[in-house]
N, C-alpha and C positions, 0 to 999 in steps of 0.2 A: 629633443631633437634626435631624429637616426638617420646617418647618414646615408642608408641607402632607401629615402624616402625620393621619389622622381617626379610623383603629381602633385597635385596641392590634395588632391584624395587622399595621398599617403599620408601628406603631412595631418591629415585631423584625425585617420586611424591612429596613428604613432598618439597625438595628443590623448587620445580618448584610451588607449591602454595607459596612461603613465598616469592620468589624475584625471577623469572624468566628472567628479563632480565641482572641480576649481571653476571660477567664471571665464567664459573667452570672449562676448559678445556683451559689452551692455548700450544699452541705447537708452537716448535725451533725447524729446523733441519740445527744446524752451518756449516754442507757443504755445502750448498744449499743457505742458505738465507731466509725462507722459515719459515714465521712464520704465524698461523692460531689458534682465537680465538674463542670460542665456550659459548654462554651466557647458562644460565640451559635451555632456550627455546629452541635455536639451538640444544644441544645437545640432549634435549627429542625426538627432531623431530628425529634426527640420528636414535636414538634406538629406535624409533615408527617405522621407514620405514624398518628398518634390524629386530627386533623382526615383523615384517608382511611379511618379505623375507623369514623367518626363518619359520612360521608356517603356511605360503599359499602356497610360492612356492616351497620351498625344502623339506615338510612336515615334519617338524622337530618336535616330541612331547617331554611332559615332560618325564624326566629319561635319553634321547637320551645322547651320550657322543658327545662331539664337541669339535675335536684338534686342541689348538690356535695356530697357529706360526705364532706368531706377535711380533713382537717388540716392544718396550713403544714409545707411536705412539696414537695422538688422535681418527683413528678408530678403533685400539687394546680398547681403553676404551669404545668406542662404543657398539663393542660385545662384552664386555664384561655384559654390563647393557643389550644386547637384549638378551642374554640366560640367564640373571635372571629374564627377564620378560615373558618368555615363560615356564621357568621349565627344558630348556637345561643345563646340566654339561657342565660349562666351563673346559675343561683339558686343564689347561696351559700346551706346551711347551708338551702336553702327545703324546701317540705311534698312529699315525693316521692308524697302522693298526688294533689296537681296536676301534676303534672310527666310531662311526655312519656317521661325516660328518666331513670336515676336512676345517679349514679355515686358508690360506695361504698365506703370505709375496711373492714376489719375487726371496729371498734368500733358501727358502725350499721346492720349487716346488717339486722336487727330491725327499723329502723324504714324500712329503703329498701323493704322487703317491701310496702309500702303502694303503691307504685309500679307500678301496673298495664300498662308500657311494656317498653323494653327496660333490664336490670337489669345495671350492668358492677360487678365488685367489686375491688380494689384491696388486695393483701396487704401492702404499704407496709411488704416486708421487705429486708432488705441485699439491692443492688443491682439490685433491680427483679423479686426472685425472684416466682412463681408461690405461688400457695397449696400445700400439700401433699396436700390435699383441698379440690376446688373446691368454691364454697360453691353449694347448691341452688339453682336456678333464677336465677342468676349467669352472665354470659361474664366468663372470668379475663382482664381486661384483660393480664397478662402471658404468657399464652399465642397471643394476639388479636393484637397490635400488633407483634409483630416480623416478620410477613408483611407487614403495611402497604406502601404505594410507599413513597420517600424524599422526594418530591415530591408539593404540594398543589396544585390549582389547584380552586376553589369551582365549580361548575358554573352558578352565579347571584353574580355580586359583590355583595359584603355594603356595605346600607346603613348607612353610620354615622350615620344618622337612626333608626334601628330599635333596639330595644330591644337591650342585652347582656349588663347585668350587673345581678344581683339585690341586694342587698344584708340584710342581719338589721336595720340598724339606720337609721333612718327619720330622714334628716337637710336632707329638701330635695327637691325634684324630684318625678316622678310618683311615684304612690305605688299599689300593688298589695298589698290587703291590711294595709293598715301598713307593707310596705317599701317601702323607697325601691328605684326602678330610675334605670338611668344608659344613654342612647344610646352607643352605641362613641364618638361625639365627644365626649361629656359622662365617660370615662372618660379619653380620652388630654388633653382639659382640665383634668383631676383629679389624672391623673398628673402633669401638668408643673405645677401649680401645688404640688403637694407637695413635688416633687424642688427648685423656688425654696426652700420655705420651709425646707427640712431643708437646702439648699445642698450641694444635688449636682452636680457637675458631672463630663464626662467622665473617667473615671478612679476616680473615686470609689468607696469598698466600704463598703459599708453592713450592720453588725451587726444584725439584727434577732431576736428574742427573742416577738415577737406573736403570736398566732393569728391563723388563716384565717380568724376570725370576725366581721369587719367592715372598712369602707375601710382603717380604719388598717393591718389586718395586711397585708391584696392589696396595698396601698399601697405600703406601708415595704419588703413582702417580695416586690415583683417591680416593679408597675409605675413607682412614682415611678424607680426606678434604672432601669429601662429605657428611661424616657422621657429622660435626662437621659445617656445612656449609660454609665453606670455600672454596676456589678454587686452583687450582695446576698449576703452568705453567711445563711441560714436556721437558728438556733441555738433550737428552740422550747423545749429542755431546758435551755436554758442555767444554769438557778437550779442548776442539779445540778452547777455549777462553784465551786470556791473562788476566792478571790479572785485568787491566782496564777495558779491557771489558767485564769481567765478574761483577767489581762494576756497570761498565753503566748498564748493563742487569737488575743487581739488586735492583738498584736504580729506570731505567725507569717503570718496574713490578709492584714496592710498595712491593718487599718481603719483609715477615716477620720471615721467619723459611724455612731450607735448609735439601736435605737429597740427599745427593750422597757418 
């Protein structure tokens, strides 16, 4: 943790000098079987080739609004860190027909179509597969991003006085529409005051079972452990485990701290 980190960008430079190859991300998907780990390295790479998808190909600049409909899902965390490294407004779960560029799950094609910008879709199948048929008037983010650099640099450094994050659920701060928004420094204060209260500290592995649907899931399921350096393994099926095997799960992880 360094204190003079201001974005959530900062906070995964800072992680990735201090221990790069520890895990930060792992993901469970219990229908499937379908589990995928992500060390700070791996995932910088992610959010270096999507924040370079984001500001070469889709010219996406800072201020822009970008509707997530993702589900808590390791490339939902992904973009989430590539629009705080460019200066894009994450709107969680917000109205893709405000929104400059709209980035899309499987399950809300339908409604991201309202998104008169550039439309990315998101097949959110084992191991980052491509759709089988891309979906109309969609760039298959899995197609798209494995050309990316490996390497980010903003072309404009991002204010953390400027808007970042959207949120669904309207608990304080400016408010757009009835949501609450959060400056990049009013996220990585958020982050670090959660990771205090859940008592994470370095090392730490954090269960979480949440949706991407409000602070608590972006929270619990990325940033409070990454502010705190710690890591999160992502279990949003988890109710689809018995009791056993949810001790197995938690046992073979090394949790330390749960948030469902």
């Amino acid at each position: 943790m360094n204190a003079t980190d201001r974005t959530p960008a900062d906070l995964l430079r800072t992680a990735l000098a201090a221990d790069p190859a520890r895990p930060l991300v792992t993901y469970y998907d219990d229908a499937t079987g379908e589990r995928v780990e992500l060390s700070v390295a791996t995932f910088a790479n992610w959010v270096a080739k999507t924040a370079n998808l984001l500001q070469d190909e889709l010219s996406a600049e800072p201020g822009d609004r970008l509707a997530l409909l993702l589900p808590a899902h390791w490339q939902s965390a992904v973009w989430l860190l590539a629009c705080a490294s460019t200066g894009v407004v994450a709107d969680l779960h917000g109205d893709p027909a405000g929104a400059d560029l709209v980035v899309s799950g499987p399950e809300t094609l339908d409604a991201a179509r309202a998104c008169s910008g550039e439309r990315i879709a998101l097949s959110l199948r084992p191991m980052g597969a491509r759709f089988p048929q891309p979906p109309e008037g969609f760039t298959d983010y899995a197609v798209e991003v494995p050309g990316q650099g490996d390497r980010f640099t903003p072309y404009a450094p991002v204010d953390p006085e400027a808007p970042a994050l959207g949120l669904p659920d309207a608990n304080g701060g400016s408010s757009r529409s009835g949501r609450e928004e959060l400056t990049g420094s009013q996220v990585v204060a958020r982050a670090r005051a959660d990771a205090e209260a859940r008592g994470l500290t370095p090392g730490s592995r954090l269960l979480s079972a949440l949706p991407y649907d409000s602070w608590a899931g972006v929270g619990a399921g990325l940033l409070a452990p990454l502010a705190a350096g710690a890591s999160v393994v992502l279990a949003p099926r988890l109710g689809l485990l018995d009791s056993a095997s949810l001790d197995k799960r938690k046992e073979s992880e090394r949790i330390t701290h749960t948030a469902d």
